[in-house]
LUMTORBA-264837 format. One record per residue: x, z, y of N, C-alpha, C, CB in turn; residue in one letter. Coordinates in nm, 4 decimals. Glycine has a CB too. Example, Ala and Ser with C-alpha at 12.3 -4.5 7.8 and 13.67 -1.06 7.14 Angstrom:
BEGIN
+----------+----------+----------+----------+----------+----------+----------+----------+----------+----------+----------+----------+---------+
:    neast :      nup :   nnorth :   caeast :     caup :  canorth :    ceast :      cup :   cnorth :   cbeast :     cbup :  cbnorth : residuo :
+----------+----------+----------+----------+----------+----------+----------+----------+----------+----------+----------+----------+---------+
:   1.3190 :   0.7800 :  -0.5690 :   1.2300 :   0.7800 :  -0.4500 :   1.3200 :   0.7800 :  -0.3300 :   1.1308 :   0.9046 :  -0.4473 :       A :
:   1.2850 :   0.7080 :  -0.2250 :   1.3670 :   0.7140 :  -0.1060 :   1.2900 :   0.7870 :   0.0030 :   1.4084 :   0.5725 :  -0.0598 :       S :
+----------+----------+----------+----------+----------+----------+----------+----------+----------+----------+----------+----------+---------+
This chain:
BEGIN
+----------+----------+----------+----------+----------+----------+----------+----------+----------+----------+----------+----------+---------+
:    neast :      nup :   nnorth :   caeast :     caup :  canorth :    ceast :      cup :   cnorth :   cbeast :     cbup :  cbnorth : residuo :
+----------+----------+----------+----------+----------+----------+----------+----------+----------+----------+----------+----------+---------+
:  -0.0348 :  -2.9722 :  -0.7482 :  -0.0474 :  -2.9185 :  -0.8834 :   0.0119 :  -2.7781 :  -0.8870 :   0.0228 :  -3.0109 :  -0.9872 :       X :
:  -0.0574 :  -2.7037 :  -0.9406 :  -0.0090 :  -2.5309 :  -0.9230 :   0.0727 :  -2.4863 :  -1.0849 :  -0.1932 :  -2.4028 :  -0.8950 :       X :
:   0.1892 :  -2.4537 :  -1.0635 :   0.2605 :  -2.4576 :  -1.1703 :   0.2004 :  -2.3286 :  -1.2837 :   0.4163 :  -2.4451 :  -1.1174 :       X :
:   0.2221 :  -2.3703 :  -1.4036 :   0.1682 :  -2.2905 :  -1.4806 :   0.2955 :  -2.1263 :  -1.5132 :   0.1272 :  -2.4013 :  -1.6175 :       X :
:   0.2179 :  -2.0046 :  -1.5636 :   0.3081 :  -1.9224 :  -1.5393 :   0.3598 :  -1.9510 :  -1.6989 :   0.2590 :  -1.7689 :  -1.4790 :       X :
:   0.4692 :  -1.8782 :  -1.7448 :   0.5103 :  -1.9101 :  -1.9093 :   0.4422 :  -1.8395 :  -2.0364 :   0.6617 :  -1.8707 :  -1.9297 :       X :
:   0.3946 :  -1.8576 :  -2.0729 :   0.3191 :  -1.8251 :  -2.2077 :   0.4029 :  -1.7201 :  -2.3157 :   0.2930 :  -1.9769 :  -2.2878 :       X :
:   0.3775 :  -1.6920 :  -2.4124 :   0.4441 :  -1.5687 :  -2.4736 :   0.5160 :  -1.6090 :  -2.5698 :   0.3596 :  -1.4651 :  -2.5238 :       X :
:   0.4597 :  -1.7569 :  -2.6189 :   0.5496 :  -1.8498 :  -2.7167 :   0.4625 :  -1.9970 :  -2.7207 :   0.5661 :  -1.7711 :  -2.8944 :       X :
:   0.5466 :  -2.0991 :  -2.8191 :   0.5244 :  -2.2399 :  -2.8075 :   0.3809 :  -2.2430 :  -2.8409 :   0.6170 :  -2.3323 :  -2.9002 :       X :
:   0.3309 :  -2.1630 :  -2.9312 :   0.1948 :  -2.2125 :  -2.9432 :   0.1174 :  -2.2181 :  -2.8471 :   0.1313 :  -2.1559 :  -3.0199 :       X :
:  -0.0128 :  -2.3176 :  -2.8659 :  -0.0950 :  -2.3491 :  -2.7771 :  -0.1795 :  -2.2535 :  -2.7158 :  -0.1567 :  -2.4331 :  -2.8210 :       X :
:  -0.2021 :  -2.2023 :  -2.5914 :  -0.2296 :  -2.1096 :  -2.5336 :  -0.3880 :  -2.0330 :  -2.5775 :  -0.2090 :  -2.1588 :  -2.4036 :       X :
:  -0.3994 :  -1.9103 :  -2.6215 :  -0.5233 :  -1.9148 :  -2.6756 :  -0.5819 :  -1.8212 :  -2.5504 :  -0.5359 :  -1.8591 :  -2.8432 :       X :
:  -0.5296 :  -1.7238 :  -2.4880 :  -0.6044 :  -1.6462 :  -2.3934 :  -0.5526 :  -1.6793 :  -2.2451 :  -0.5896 :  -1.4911 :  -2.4289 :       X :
:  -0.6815 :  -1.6814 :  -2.1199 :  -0.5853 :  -1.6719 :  -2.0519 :  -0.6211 :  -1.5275 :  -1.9577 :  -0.5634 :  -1.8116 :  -1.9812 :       X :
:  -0.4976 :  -1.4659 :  -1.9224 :  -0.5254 :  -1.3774 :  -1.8594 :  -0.5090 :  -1.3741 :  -1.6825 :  -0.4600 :  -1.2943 :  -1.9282 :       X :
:  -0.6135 :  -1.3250 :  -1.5942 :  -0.6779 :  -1.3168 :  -1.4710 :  -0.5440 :  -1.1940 :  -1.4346 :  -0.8733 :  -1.2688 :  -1.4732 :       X :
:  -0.4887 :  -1.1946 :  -1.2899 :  -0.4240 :  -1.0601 :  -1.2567 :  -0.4083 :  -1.0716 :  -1.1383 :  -0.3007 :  -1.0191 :  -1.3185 :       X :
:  -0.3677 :  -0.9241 :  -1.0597 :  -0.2925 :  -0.9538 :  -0.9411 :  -0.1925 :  -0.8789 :  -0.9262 :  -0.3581 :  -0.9485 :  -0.8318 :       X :
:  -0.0763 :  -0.9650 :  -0.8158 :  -0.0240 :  -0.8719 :  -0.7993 :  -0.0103 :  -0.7340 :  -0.7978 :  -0.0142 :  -0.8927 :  -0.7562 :       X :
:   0.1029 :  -0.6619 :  -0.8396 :   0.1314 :  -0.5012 :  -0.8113 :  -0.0218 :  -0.3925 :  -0.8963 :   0.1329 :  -0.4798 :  -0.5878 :       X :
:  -0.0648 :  -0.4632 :  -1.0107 :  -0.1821 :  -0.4145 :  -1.0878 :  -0.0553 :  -0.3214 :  -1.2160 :  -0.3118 :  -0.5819 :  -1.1619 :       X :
:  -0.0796 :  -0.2217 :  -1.2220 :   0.0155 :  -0.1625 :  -1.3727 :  -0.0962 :  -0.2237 :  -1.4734 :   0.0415 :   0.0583 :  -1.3992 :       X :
:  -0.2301 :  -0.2156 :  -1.4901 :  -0.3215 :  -0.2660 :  -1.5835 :  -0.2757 :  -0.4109 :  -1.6254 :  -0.4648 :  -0.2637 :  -1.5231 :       X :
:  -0.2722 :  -0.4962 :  -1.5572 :  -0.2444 :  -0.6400 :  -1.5762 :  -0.0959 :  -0.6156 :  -1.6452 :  -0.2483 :  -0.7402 :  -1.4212 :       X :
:  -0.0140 :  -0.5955 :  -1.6415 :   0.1456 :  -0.5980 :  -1.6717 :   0.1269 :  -0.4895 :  -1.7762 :   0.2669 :  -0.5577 :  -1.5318 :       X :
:   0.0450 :  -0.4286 :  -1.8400 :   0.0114 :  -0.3505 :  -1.9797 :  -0.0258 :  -0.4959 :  -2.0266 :  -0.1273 :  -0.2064 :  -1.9883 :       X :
:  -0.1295 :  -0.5529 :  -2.0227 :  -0.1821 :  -0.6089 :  -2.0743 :  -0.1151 :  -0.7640 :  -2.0780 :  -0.2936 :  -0.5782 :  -2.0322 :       X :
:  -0.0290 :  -0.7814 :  -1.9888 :   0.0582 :  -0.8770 :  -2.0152 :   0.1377 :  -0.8539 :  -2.1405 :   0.1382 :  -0.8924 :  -1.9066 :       X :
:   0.1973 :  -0.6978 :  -2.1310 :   0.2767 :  -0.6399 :  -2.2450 :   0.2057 :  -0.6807 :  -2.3637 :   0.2929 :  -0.4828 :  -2.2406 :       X :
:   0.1402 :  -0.6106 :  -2.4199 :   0.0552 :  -0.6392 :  -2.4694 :   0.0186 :  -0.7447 :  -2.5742 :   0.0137 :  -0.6398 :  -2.3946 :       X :
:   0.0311 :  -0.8335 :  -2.4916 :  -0.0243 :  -0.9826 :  -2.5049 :   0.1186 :  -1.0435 :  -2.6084 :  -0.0478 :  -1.0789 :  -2.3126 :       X :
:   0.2295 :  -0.9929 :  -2.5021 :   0.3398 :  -1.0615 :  -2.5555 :   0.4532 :  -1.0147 :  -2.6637 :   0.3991 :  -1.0915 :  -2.4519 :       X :
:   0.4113 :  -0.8701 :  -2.7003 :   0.4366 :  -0.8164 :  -2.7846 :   0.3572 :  -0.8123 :  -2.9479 :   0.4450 :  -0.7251 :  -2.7187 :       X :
:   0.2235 :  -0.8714 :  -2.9395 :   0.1533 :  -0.8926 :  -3.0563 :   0.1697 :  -1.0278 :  -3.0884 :   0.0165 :  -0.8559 :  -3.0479 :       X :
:   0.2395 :  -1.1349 :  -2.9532 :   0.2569 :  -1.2894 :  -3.0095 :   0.1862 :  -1.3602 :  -2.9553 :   0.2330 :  -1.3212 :  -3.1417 :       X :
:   0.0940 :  -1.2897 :  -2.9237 :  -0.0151 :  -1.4177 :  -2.8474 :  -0.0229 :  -1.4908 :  -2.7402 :  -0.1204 :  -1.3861 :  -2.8214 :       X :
:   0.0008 :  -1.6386 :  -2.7562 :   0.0080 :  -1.7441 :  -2.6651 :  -0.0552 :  -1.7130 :  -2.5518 :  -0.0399 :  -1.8593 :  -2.7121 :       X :
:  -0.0564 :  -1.7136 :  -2.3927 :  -0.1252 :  -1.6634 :  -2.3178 :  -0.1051 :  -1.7478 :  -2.1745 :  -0.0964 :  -1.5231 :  -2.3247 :       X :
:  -0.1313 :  -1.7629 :  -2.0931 :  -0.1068 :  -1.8460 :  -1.9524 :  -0.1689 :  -1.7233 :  -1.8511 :  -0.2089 :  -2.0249 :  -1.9399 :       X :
:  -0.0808 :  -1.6812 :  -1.7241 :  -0.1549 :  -1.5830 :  -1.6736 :  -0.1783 :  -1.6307 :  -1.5398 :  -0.0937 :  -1.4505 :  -1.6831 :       X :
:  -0.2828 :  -1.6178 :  -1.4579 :  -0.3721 :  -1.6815 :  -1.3565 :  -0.3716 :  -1.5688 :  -1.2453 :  -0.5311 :  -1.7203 :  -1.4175 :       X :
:  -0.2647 :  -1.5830 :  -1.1493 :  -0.3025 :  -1.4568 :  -1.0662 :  -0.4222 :  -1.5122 :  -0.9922 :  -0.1781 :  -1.3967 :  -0.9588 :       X :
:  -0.4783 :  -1.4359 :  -0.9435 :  -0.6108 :  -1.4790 :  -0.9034 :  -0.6177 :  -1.5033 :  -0.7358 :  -0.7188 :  -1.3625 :  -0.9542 :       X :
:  -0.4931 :  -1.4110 :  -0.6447 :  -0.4669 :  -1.4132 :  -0.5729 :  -0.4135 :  -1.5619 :  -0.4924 :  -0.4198 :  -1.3240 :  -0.5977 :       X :
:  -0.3848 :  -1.6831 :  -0.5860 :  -0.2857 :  -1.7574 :  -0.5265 :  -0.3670 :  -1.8661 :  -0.5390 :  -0.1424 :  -1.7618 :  -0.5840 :       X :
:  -0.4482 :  -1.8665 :  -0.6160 :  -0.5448 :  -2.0513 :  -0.6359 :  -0.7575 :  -1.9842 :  -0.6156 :  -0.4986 :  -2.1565 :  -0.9250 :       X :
:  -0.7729 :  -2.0547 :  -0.5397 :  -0.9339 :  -2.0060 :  -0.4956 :  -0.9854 :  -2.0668 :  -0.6302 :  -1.0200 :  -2.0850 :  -0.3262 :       X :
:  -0.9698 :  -2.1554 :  -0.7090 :  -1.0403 :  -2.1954 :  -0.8018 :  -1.0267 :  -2.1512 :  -0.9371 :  -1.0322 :  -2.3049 :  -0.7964 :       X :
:  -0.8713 :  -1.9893 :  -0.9169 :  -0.8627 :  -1.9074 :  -1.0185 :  -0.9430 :  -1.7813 :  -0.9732 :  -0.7183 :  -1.8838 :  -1.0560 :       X :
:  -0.9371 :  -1.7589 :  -0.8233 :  -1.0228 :  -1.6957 :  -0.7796 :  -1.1833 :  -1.7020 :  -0.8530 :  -1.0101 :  -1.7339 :  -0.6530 :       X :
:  -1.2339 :  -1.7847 :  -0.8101 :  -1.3434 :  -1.8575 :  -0.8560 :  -1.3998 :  -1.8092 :  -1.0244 :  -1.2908 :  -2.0173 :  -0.8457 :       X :
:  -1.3348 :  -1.8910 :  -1.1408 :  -1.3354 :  -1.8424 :  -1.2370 :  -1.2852 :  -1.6841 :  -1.2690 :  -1.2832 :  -1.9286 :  -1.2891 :       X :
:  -1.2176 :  -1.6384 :  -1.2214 :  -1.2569 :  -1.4509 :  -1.2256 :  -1.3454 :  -1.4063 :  -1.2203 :  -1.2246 :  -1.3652 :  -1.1445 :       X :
:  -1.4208 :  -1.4588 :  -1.0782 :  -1.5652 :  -1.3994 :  -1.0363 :  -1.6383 :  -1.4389 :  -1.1188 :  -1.6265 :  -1.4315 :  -0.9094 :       X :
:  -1.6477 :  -1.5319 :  -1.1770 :  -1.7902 :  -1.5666 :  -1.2679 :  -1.7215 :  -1.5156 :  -1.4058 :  -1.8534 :  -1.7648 :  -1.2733 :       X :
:  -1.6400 :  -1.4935 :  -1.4528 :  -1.6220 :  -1.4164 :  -1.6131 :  -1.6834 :  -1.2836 :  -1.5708 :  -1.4357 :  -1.3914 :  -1.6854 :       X :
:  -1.6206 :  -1.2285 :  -1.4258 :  -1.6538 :  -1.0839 :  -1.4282 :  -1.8089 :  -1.0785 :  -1.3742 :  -1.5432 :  -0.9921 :  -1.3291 :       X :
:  -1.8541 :  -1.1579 :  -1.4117 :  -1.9778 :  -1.1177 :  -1.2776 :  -2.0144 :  -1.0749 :  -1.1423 :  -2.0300 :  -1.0492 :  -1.2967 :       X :
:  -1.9307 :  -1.1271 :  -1.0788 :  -1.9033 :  -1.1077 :  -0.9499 :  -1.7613 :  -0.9954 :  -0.9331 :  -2.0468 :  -1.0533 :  -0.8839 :       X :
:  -1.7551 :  -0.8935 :  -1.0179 :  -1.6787 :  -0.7958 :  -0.9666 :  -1.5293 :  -0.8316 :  -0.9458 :  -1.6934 :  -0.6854 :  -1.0498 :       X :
:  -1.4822 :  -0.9126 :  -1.0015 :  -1.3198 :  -0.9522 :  -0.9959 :  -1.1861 :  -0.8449 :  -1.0325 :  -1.2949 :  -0.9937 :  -0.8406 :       X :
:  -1.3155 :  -0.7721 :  -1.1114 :  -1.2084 :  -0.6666 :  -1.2070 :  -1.1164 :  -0.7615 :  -1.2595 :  -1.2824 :  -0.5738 :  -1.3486 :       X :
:  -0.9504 :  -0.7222 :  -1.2458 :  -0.8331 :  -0.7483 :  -1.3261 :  -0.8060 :  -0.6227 :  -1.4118 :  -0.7094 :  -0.7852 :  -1.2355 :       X :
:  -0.6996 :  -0.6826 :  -1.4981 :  -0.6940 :  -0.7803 :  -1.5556 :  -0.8693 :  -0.8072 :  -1.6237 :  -0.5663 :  -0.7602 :  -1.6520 :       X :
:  -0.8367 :  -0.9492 :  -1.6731 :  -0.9534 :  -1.0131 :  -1.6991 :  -0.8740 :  -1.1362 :  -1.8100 :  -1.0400 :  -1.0704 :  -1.5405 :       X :
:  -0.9202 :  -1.0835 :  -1.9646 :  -0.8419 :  -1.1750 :  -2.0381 :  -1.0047 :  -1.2593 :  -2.1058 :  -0.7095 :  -1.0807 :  -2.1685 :       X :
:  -0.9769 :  -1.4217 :  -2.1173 :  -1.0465 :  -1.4820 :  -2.1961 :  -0.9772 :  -1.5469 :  -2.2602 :  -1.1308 :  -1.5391 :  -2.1556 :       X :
:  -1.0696 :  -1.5582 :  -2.4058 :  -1.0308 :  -1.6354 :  -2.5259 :  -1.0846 :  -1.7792 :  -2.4856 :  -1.0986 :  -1.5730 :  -2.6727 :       X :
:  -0.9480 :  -1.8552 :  -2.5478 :  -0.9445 :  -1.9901 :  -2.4516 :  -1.0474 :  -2.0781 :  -2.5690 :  -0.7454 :  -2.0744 :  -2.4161 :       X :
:  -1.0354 :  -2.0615 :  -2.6806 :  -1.0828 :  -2.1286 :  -2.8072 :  -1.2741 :  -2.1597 :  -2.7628 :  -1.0465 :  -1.9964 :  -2.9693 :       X :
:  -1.2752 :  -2.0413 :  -2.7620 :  -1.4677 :  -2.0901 :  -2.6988 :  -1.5416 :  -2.0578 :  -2.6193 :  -1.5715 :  -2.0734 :  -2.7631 :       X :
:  -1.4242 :  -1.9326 :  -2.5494 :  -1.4509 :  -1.8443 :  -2.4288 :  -1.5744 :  -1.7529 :  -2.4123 :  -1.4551 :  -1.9279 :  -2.3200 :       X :
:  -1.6228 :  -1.7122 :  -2.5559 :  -1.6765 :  -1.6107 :  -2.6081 :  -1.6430 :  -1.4866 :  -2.5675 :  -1.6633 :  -1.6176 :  -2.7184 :       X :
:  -1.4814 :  -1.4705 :  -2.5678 :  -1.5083 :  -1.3621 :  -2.6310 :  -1.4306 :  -1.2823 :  -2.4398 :  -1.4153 :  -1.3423 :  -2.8318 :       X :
:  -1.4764 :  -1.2155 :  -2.3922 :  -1.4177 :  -1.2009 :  -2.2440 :  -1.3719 :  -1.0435 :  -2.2380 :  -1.5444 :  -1.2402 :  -2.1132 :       X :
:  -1.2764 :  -0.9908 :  -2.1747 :  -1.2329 :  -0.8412 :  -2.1899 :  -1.1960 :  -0.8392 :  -2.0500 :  -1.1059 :  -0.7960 :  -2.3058 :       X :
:  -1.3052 :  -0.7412 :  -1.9408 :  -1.2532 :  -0.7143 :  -1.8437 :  -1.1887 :  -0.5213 :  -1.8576 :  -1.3698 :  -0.7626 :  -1.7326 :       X :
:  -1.1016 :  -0.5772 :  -1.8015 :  -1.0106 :  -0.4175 :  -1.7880 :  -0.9248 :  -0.4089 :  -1.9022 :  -1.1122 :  -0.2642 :  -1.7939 :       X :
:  -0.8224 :  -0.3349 :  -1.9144 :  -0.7656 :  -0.3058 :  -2.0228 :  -0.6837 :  -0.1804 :  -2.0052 :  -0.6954 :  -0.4146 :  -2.0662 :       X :
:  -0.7036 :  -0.0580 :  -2.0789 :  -0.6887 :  -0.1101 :  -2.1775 :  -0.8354 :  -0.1535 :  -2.2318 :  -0.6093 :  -0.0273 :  -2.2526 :       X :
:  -0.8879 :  -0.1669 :  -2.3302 :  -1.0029 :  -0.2362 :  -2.3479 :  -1.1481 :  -0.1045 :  -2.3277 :  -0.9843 :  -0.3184 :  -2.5159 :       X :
:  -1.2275 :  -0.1580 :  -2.2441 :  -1.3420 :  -0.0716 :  -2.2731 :  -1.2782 :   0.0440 :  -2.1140 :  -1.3420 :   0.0104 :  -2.4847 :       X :
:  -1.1785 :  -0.0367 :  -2.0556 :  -1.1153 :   0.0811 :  -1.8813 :  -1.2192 :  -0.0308 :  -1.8041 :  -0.8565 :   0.0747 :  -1.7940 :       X :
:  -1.2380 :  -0.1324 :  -1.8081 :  -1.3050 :  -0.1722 :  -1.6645 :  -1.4848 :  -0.1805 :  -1.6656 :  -1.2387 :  -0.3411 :  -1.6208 :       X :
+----------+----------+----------+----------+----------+----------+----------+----------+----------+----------+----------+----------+---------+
């Protein structure tokens, strides 16, 4: 079981965000995340093939990080950030 990373607060996680190591983009957007409040779980992509996996298919093959999805219906997908960089 691959431990989960910590979220930004108790609420139930609504985005999760894709990263890798040593990215300044990902750790903005971690900022970000945890400075507006929003519940978040972050997935380096580097460490589990089946987070691997789901990167590639949000991004369409490219495996641009960061890579945040909305967990609620997974509509809504933002590769790069700041928003509209990748």
């Amino acid at each position: 079981m691959r431990p989960l990373q910590p979220t930004s607060s108790i609420a139930a996680v609504s985005v999760l965000l894709y990263t890798k190591p040593g990215c300044p983009y990902c750790a903005a957007a971690r900022d970000h995340l945890s400075q507006s409040g929003e519940a978040f779980e972050e997935r380096d992509a580097t460490v589990d093939p089946a987070w691997k996996s789901e990167l590639m298919r949000h991004t369409k093959g490219t495996g641009v990080v960061p890579t945040l999805v909305r967990v609620d219906d997974g509509s809504l997908i933002q590769v790069g950030f700041p928003p509209g960089r990748g």
